[in-house]
C-alpha positions in Angstrom: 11.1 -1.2 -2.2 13.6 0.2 -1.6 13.3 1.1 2.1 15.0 -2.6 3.5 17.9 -1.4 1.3 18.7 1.7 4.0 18.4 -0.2 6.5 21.4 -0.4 8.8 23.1 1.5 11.6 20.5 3.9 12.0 17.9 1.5 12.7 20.5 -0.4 14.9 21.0 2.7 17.0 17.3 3.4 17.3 16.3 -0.1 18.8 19.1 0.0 20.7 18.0 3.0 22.4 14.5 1.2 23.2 16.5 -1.0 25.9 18.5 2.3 26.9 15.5 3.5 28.2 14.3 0.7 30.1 13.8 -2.2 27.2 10.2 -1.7 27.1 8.5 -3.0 24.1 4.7 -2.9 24.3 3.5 0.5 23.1 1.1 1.0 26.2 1.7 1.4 30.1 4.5 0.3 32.3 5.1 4.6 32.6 7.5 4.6 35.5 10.3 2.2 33.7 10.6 4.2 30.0 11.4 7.2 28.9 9.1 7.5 25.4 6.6 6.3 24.0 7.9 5.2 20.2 4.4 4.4 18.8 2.8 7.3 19.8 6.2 9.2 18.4 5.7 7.4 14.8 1.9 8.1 14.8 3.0 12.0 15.3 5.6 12.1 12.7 3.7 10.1 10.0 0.7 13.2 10.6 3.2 15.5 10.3 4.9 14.2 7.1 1.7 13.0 5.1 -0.1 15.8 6.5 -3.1 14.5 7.7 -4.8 14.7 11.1 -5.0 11.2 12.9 -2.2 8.6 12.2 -3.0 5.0 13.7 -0.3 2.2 14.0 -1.1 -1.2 13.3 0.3 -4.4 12.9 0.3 -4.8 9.3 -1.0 -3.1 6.4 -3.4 -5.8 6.2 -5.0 -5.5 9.6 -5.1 -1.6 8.7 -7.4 -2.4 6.0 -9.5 -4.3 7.8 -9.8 -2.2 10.7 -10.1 0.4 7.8 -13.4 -1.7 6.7 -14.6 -1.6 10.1 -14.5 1.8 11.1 -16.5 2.8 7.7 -19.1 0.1 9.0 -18.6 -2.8 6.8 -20.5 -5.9 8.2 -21.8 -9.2 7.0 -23.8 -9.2 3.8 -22.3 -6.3 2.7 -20.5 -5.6 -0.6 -17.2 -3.7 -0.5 -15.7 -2.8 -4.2 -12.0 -3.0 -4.9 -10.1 -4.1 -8.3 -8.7 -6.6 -10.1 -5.4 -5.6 -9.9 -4.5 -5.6 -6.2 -3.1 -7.9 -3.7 -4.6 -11.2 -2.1 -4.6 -9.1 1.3 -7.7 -6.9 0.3 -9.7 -9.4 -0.3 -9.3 -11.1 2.8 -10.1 -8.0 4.8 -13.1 -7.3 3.3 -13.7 -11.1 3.2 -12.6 -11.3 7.0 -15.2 -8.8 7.9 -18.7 -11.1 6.3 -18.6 -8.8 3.2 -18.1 -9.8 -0.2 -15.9 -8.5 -2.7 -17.0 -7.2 -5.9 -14.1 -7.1 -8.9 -14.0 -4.0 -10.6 -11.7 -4.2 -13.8 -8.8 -2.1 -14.7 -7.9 -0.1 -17.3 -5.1 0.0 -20.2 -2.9 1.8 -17.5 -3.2 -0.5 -15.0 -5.2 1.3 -12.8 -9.6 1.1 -11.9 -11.5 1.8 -14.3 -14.0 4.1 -13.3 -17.0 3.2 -16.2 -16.7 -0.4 -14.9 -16.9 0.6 -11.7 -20.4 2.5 -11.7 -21.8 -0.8 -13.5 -20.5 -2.6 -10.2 -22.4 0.1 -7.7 -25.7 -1.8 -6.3 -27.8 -1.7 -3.2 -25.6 -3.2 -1.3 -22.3 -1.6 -1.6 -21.2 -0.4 0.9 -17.5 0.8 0.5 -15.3 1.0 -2.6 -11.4 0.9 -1.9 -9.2 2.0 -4.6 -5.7 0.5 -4.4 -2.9 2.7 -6.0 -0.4 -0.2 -7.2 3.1 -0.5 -7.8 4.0 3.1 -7.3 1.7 5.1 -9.4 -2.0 6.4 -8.4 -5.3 5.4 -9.5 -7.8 8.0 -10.4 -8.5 9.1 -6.6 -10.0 12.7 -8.3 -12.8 10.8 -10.2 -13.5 7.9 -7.2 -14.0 10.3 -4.6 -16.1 12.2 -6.5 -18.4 9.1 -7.0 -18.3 8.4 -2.8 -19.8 11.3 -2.2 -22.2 11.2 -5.2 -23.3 7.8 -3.7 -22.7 8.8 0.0 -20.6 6.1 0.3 -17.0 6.1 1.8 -13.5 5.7 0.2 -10.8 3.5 1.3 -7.5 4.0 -0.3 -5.1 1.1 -0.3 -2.0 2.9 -0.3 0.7 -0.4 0.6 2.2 0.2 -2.4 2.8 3.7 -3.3 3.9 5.5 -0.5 5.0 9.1 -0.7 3.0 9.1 -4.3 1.0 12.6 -4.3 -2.4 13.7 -6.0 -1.7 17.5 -6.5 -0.1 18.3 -3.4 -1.8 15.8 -1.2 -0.4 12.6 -0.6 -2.0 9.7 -1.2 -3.4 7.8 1.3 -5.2 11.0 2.5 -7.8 12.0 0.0 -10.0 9.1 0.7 -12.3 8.7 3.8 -9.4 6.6 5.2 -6.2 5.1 4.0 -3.7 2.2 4.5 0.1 2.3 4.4 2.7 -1.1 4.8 5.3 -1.5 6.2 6.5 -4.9 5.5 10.1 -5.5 4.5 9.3 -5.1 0.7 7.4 -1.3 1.3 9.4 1.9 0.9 8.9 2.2 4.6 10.4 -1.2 6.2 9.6 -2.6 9.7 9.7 -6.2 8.9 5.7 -5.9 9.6 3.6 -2.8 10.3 0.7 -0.9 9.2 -0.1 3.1 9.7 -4.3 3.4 9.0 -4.9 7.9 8.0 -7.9 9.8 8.1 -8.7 13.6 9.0 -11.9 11.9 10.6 -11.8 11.3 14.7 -14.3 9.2 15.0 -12.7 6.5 12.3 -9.0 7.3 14.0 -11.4 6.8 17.6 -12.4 3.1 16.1 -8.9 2.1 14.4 -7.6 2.6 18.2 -10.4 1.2 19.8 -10.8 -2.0 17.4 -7.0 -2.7 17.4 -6.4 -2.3 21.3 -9.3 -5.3 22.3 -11.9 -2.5 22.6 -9.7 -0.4 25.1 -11.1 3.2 25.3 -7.6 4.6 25.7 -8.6 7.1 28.4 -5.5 8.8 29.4 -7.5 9.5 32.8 -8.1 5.8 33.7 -5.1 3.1 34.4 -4.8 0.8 31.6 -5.9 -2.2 33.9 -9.3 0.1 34.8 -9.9 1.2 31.3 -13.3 0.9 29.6 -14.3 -1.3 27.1 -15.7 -0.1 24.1 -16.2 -2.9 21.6 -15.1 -6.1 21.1 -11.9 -5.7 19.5 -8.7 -7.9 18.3 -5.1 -7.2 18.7 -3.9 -5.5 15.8 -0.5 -3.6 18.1 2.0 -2.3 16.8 5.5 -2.8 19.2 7.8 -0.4 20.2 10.7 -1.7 17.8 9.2 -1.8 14.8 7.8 2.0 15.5 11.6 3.0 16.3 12.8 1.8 12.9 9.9 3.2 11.1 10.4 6.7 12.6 14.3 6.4 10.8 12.8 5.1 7.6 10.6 7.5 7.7 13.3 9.8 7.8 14.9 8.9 4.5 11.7 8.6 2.6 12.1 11.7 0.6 15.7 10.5 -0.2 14.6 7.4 -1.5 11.8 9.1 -3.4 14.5 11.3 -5.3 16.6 8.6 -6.4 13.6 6.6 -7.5 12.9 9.0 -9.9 16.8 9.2 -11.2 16.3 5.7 -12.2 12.9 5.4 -13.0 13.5 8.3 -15.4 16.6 6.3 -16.9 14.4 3.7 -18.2 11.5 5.7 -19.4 13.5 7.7 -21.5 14.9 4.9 -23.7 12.0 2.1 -23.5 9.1 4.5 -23.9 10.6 4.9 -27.6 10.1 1.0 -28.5 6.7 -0.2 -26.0 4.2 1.5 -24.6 5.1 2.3 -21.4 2.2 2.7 -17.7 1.9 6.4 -17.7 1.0 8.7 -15.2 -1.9 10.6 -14.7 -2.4 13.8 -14.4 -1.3 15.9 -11.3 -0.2 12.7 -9.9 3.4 12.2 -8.9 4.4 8.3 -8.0 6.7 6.8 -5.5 8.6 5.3 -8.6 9.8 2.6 -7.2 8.6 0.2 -10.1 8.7 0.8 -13.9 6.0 -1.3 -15.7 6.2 -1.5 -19.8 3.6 -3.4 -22.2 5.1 -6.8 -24.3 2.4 -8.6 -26.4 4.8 -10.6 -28.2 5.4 -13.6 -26.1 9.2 -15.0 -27.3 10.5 -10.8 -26.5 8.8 -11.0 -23.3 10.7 -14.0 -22.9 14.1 -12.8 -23.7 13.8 -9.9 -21.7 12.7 -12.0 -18.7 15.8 -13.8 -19.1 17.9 -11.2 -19.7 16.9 -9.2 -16.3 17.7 -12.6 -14.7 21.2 -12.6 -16.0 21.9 -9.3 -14.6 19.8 -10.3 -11.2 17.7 -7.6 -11.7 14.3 -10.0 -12.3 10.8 -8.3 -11.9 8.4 -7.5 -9.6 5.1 -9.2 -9.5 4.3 -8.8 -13.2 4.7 -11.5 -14.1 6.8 -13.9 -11.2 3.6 -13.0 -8.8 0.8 -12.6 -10.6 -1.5 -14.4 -8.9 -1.2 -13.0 -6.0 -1.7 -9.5 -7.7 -4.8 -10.5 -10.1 -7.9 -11.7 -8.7 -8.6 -14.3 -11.7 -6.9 -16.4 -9.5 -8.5 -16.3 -6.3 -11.1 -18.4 -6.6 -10.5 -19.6 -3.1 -12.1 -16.1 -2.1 -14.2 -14.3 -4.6 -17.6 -15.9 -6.4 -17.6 -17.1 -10.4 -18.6 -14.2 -11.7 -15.9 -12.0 -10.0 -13.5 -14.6 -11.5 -15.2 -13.6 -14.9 -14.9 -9.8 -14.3 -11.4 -10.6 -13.8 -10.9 -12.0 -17.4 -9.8 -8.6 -18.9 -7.3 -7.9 -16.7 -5.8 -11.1 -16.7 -5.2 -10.6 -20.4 -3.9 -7.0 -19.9 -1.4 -8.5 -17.2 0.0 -10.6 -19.2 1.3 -8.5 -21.4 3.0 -6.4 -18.7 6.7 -6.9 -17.2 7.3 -4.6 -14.0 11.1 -3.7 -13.2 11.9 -3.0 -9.5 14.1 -0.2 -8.7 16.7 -0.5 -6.3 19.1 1.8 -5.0 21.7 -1.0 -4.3 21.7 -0.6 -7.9 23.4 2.5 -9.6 22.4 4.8 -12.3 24.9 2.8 -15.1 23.3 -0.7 -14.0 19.6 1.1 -14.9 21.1 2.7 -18.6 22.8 -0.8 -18.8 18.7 -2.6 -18.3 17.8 0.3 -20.7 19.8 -0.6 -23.3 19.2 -4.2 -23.3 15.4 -4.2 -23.4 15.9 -1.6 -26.3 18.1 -4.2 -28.1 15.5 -7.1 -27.7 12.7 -5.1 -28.5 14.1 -3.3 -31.5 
């Protein structure tokens, strides 16, 4: 959130303008009937803004991660790293590509802890991919610095927090290689979509390759005679869901301004009565949730309720936790990553995670304030 709640003429206009120029939807070939080439123009422009120097468009956010997996070198038998606190989706990539995934807990802020990560290091590791959840940014400083300790490479899940920044580099671009969404409930919304980063060719080279069926991409060859490289899957991006992303992509920084506004609202008055996620240092979030710690189970309760009445509800903590916390997966992770799990579990629980909307207006936010305030106190 809250990109789908922008969307509107803009994005009308811009897939209009696809058929305009010859209705052309696939982001490859047919070069004498269009005019542009909107893929390639989102891939550009998401360089540009994030500043980093290979942008890759994929279907999903999840297919970016796997392709993400692949490019690092993940293969059967290997172990790849990731947290508790996460979503279902990086699991199955790394569980799509033969590996298996090791649960590394979090910490009181939500985010991976770092000492129970070094106890989960073994031979066979092979990745670790950090996931920066719900807006704010896990310790990418202190990760990165155990990759290249260990030699071994850093994928940053970055669906969740985009336009969050580490110093002045965004997240998503610190890592080895990163992962942005683009699904309808991501601060950049195409419905579906995916954009893998790196500042390393020969991983942008493979995210190409492996999403494109193997195709080389050799601007020198026709499509129909161009090599194969791999065996690869279909992980495209179309035309129309590149056009929308270039607008929303557009009012990103907007939307990242008026998160804070409300984000800041709420902090200010239920950071006095319950300890609130904080940030850490030299990191600056997206903001587009606001997570606050209940242990007492009738308040959290009330408050539940109460957000319902005002159809605000929450967001994933706790109407989806299980598909945020990996004690519940047991359909894709082994016993003893269930176990590892057990911690966080209990710290989840505790938790209740606000969305913020900008269909919602600064008075509605000091109205949420206020309430919570009144239950707690």
């Amino acid at each position: 959130m809250p990109g789908f709640e922008l969307i509107g003429k803009d994005e009308a206009d811009a897939v209009s303008e696809i058929f305009n120029e010859g209705g052309i939807l696939f982001a490859h070939g047919f070069d004498s009937i269009r005019k542009r080439y909107h893929v390639r123009e989102f891939e550009s422009k998401c360089s540009q803004y994030f500043k980093v120097d290979y942008s890759r468009a994929v279907a999903s956010g999840t297919a970016g991660l796997k392709c993400a997996l692949k490019a690092v070198g993940v293969k059967q038998g290997d172990e790849v790293i990731t947290q508790s606190f996460n979503f279902i989706a990086t699991i199955e990539a790394i569980v799509d590509c033969g590996a298996k995934p090791v649960i590394c807990d979090i910490d009181e802020n939500l985010h991976l802890s770092i000492d129970n990560l070094m106890e989960r290091i073994t031979k066979k590791t092979k990745a670790i991919i950090i996931v920066h959840m719900l807006g704010m940014g896990g310790d990418i400083k202190e990760v990165v610095e155990v990759g290249k300790k260990l030699n071994l490479p850093i994928i940053e899940d970055n669906c969740e927090a985009i336009g969050a920044k580490y110093d002045d580099r965004y997240l998503g671009t610190i890592g080895d290689i990163g992962v942005m969404s683009f699904d309808h409930g991501k601060m950049i919304a195409c419905g579906e979509g995916g954009m893998v980063l790196t500042n390393r060719k020969d991983y942008a080279d493979f995210v190409s390759q492996y999403s494109d069926h193997g195709h080389e991409n050799n601007p020198n060859l026709p499509r129909g005679k161009d090599r194969r490289i791999m065996p690869g899957f279909n992980y495209r991006l179309t035309e129309i869901q590149a056009a929308i992303g270039k607008v929303q992509l557009s009012k990103l920084e907007f939307m990242l301004t008026e998160n804070l506004k409300r984000y800041e609202i709420l902090n200010e008055s239920i950071s006095k009565v319950s300890k609130v996620r904080s940030e850490l240092p030299s990191h600056k979030g997206s903001y587009d949730t606001f997570i606050f710690s209940i242990n007492n189970k009738n308040l959290k309760q009330k408050i539940i309720s109460f957000l319902k009445e005002l159809n605000f509800g929450t967001k994933n903590l706790p109407d989806a936790m299980e598909w945020h916390c990996s004690f519940y997966w047991d359909h894709a992770i082994d016993k003893d990553q269930i176990l590892n799990s057990k911690n966080t579990l209990d710290i989840l629980n505790n938790q209740i995670a606000l969305p913020i909307l900008l269909k919602k207006s600064l008075e509605n936010y000091k109205q949420v304030a206020e309430g919570i305030v009144s239950i707690i106190s």
